[in-house]
N, C-alpha and C positions, 0 to 999 in steps of 0.2 A: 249439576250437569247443565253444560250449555243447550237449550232448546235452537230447531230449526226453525226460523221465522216463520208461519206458516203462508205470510205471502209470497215466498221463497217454494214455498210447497204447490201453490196454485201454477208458479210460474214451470215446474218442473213438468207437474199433471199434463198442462196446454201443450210443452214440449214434446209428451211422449207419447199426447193422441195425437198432434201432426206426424210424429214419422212410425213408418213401420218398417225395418231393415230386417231383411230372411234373416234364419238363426242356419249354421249351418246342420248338417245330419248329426256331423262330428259329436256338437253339444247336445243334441236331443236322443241320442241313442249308442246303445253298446251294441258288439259284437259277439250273441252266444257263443261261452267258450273261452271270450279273451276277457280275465277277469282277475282281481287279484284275487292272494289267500293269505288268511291270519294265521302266524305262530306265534305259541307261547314254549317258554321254557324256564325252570326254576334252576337257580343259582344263587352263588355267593359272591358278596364285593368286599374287599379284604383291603385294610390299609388305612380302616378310617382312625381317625384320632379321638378315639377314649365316643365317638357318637353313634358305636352299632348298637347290637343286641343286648339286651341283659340278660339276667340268669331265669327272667320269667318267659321268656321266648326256644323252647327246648329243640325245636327241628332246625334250629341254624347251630347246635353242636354238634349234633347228631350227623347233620350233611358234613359238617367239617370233619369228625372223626373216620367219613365212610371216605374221606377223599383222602385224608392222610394215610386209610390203610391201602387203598388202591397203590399209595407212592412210596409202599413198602414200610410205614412208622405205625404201630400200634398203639394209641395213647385212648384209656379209659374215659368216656364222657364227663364222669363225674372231678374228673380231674382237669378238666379243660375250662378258664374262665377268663374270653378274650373279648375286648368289649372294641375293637375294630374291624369287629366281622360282622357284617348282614347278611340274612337271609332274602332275597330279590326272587317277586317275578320277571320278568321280560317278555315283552310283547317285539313284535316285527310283521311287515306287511310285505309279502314276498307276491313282486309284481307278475305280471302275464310274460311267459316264453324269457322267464330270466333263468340263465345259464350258469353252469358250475363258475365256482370265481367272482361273479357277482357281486360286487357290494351293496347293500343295506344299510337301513337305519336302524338301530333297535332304540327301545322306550324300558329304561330298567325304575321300578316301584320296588320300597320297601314292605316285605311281608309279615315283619316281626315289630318292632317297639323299639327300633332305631331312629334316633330324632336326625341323623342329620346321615347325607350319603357324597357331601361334598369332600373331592378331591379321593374318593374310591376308587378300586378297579376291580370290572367284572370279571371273575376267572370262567375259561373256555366251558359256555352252555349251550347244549344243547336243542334248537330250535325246534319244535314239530308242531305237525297242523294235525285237524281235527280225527284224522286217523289214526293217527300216532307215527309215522313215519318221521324221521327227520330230514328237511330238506335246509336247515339252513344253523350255523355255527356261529356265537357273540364272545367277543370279547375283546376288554379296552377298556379307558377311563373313564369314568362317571362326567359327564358335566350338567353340573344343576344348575335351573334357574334364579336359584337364592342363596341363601345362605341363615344358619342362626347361629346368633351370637350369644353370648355369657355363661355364669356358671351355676351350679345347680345351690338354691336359696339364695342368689341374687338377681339382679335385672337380667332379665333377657329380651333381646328383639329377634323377632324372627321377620325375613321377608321371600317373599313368593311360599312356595312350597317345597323344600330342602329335601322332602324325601321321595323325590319323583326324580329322575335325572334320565338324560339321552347321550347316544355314543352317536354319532356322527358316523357312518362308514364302517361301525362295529360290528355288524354281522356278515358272513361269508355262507353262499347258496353253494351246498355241495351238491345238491340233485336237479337236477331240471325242472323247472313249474309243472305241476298238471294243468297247461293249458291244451285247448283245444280247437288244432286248425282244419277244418274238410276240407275237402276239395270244393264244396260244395254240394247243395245251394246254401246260399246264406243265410243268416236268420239275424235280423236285427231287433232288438228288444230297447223296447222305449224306455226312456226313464222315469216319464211321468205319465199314465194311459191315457190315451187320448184316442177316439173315431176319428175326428177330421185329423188330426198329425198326424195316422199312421196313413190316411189316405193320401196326405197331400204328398206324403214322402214315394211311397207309392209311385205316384203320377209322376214327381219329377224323376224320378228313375227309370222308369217306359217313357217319358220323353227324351230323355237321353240316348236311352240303349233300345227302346222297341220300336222305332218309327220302320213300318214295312214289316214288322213281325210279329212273332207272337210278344205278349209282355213278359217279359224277363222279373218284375216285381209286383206281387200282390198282398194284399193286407190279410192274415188270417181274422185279426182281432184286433182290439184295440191298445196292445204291447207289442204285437210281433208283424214284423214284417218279415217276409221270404223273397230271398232274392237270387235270382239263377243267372251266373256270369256269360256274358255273349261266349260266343265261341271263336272268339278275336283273343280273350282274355282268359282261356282256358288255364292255360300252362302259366300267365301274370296272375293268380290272383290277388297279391298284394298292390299289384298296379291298380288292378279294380278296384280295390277296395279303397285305396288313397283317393280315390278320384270320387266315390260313391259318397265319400264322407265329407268330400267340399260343395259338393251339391247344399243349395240354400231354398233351406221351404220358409212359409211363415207357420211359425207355432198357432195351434187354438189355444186358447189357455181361459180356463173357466170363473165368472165374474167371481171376484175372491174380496172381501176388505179385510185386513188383517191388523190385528188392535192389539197393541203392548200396554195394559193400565198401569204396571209398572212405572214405566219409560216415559208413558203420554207420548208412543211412535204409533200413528197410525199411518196405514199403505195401501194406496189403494190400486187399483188400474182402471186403463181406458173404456175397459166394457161394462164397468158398473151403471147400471143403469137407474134412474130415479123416479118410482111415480110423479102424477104432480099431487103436490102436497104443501102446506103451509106450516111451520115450524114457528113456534111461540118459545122463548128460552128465557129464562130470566134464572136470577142467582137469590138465597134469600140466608144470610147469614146471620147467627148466632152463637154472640162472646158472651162468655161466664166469665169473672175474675173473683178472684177472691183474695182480698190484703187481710193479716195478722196483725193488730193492733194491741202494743202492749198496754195496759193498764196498772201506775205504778200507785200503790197508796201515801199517801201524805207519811213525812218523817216522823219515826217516834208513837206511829199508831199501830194498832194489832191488825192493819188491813194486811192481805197476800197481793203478789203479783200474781195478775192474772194476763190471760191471752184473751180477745175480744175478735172474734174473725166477723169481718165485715165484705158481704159478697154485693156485686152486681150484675145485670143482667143488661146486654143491650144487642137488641135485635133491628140489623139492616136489612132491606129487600131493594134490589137493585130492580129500573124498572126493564118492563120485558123486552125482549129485542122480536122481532118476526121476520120471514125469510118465505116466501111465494116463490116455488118452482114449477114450471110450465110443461106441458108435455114435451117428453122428450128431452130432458133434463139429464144431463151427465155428471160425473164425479167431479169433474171438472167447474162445471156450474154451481154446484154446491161446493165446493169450497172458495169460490170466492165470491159468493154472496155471503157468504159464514167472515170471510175478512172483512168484508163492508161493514159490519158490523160489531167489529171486536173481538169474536171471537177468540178466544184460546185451543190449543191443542184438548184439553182436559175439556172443554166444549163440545166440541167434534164428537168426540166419544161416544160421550154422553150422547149425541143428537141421534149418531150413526145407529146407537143400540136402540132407543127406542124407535127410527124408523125402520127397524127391520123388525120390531115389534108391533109396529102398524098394517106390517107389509107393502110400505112403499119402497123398501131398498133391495132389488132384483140381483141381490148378488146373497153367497158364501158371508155369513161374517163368523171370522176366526180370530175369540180372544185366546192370547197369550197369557 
């Protein structure tokens, strides 16, 4: 994996504590009501080549015998042994105020012991959400991300995941969304809870629409904001509401560092704050080797070959690096005082966790 320079990283930091650009409402909150909903449906994809189900998978015969008898042909289960038929769930995200006609995306998974679902086709499934109503209908060809090659006791490659595949425009919305539009007043729900963002949203929306009146928007909590349409925009409320949504606050957003040890991605933001503190780092490694030295006896004697493992040990200690941060010290500042000195990513980490074990790192730290 190619790593990001980390002086690359300080320069990014400095960037994004000089500027603060509003976020709009748009990205910081939804509209109770307008929201999507998840359907599943089980179905069959018919047509593959010798890579559905086997005879150890019994509810994709079973589905296929109830659907041949629905189309008037009666054939015994135990007499059916079709190795191009899977049994699939299917997922679908049926968006806000989508209408009969509609097309969708569906997401079709193999449910049974079908190794491969390329070049299938989903026969007409059934869509329903969590009530069981049906609001939306799939069907169309499989297209997978992969594909797997060869035959059974020889090489095979497989790549991506073959038995996962999507239809593009394969589902059809027969019912209308349950979404939900009032007349009013509105209710805006944050995405991520915040006091000061639902205030400041708050504020810009009675500076917009309450100057001279009562305010039109106030903050229940720290998710909901309520918001009551002027009486200019009674009979528009979608005009209001496009317009409510371009409005630009600045987000609060709470001091976070976030640590991939994985990856060696650490993330930090502007508000992290840093006691002052003096950091001492140093590195102290130790190699073990071990070589197998054969030992062969002289020609024509009763010695045996033997093995002779010959181990050593050698231990380095790199000397210590130190780093003095002053009051008022930011995320910013500690990282590149951390380049001044060589640091690595896998450094940082390392530093980050133990000052927040000190308690001089004033933020969240969230490992991944």
């Amino acid at each position: 994996m190619k790593a990001i320079p980390i002086g690359l990283l300080a320069a990014l930091l400095a960037g994004v504590a000089e500027t603060a650009v509003p976020t709009r409402i748009k990205d910081l909150a939804a509209w109770e009501g307008v929201r999507d909903n998840q359907l599943i449906g089980y179905g069959l994809v018919v047509g593959l080549a010798g890579t559905g189900d086997r005879r150890q998978t019994v509810f994709s015969v079973q589905t296929l015998t109830n659907m041949l008898e629905r189309m008037g042909l009666s054939v015994p289960p135990a007499a059916i042994r079709v190795n191009n038929t899977a049994a699939v769930m299917v997922t679908a995200t049926l968006p806000p105020f989508a209408q009969p006609g509609t097309r969708i995306d569906v997401t079709v998974a193999s449910a049974g012991d079908a190794s491969n679902l390329q070049g299938g086709l989903l026969l007409l499934t059934p869509l329903r959400a969590a009530t069981g109503e049906v609001f939306a209908a799939a069907q169309g060809a499989v297209v997978t991300g992969g594909f797997a090659a060869g035959g059974r006791g020889g090489a095979t490659q497989t790549l991506n995941h073959p038995t996962v595949g999507r239809i593009a425009g394969g589902g059809l919305v027969e019912r209308p969304a349950p979404s939900v539009f009032a007349p009013g007043p509105f209710r805006l729900q944050l995405r991520r809870a915040d006091f000061a963002t639902a205030a400041r949203i708050a504020e810009a929306v009675n500076k917009r629409w309450g100057a001279g009146e009562a305010p039109v928007a106030r903050a229940e909590n720290s998710a909901l904001v309520v918001i009551e349409a002027p009486d200019a925009y009674r009979a528009r409320p979608v005009e209001f509401i496009a317009q409510v949504e371009s409005l630009g606050v600045e987000a609060d957003r709470p001091a976070r560092v976030v640590v991939n040890e994985r990856t060696g991605t650490v993330v930090m933001g502007k508000e992290v704050r840093i006691a002052p503190v003096a950091i001492l780092h140093g590195a102290l490694s130790v190699e073990i080797q071990t070589a197998l030295a054969v030992s062969q006896p002289s020609p024509l004697s009763s010695g045996e070959t033997a093995v002779v493992p010959q181990t050593s040990v050698t231990a380095r200690e790199e000397r210590a690096r130190n780093v003095a941060l002053q009051e008022g010290a930011t995320v910013d500042d500690l990282v590149r005082a951390l380049v001044s000195i060589g640091s690595t990513p896998r450094d940082v980490i390392a530093i980050l966790q133990n000052l927040k074990a000190a308690g001089a790192l004033d933020a969240e730290l969230e490992i991944l």
